[in-house]
C-alpha positions in Angstrom: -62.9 8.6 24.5 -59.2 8.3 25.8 -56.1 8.8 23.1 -53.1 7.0 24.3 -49.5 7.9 23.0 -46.8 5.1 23.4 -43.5 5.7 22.6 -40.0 4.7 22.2 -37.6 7.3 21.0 -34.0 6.8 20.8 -31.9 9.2 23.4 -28.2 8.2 22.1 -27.2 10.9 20.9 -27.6 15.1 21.5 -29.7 15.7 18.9 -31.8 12.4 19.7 -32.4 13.8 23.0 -33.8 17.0 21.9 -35.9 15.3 19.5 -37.5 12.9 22.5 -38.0 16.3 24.6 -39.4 18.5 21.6 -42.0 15.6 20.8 -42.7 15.1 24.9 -43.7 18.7 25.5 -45.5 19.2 22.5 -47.9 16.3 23.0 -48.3 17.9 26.4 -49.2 21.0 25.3 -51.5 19.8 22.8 -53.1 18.3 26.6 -51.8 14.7 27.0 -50.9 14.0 30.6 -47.8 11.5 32.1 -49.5 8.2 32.7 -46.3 5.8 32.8 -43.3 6.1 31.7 -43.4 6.9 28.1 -47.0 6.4 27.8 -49.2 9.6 27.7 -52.9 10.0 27.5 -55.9 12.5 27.0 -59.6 12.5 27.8 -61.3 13.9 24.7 -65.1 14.4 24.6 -66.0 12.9 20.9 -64.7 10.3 18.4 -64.2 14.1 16.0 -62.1 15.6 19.0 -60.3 12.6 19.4 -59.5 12.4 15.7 -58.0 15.9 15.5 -56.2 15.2 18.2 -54.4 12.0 16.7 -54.0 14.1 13.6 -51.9 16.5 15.8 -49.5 14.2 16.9 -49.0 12.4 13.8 -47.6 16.1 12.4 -44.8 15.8 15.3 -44.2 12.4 14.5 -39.8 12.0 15.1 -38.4 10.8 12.0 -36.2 8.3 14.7 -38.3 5.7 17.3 -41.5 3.9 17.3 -44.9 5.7 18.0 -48.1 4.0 18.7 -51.3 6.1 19.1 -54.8 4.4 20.7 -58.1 5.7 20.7 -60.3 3.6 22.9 
């Protein structure tokens, strides 16, 4: 299964900015790789792996921007 992250996070103001970079390099750690542009993915090796990962990035979820996560 791949999870896809798409986002669109507002980068007007300082503390936007840090926001946009906090979420970026914490999906990253939790393994999603650059794909385009504000679009990140991960392979993950079960639907339950996959789901716990989805979980995790709905808990860094910015309160600003729009998110869309994709598990195909």
């Amino acid at each position: 299964m791949w999870v896809l992250v798409f986002f669109d996070l507002p980068t007007t103001t300082k503390r936007d900015r840090k926001r946009y970079t906090r979420f970026r390099k914490d999906i990253m750690q939790d393994g999603f790789e650059l794909f385009q542009w504000s679009i990140y993915l991960r392979h993950c090796m079960s639907r339950e792996n996959a789901d716990a990962h989805v979980a995790r990035v709905k808990k860094l979820l910015p309160s600003k921007g729009h998110v869309v996560i994709m598990s195909i």
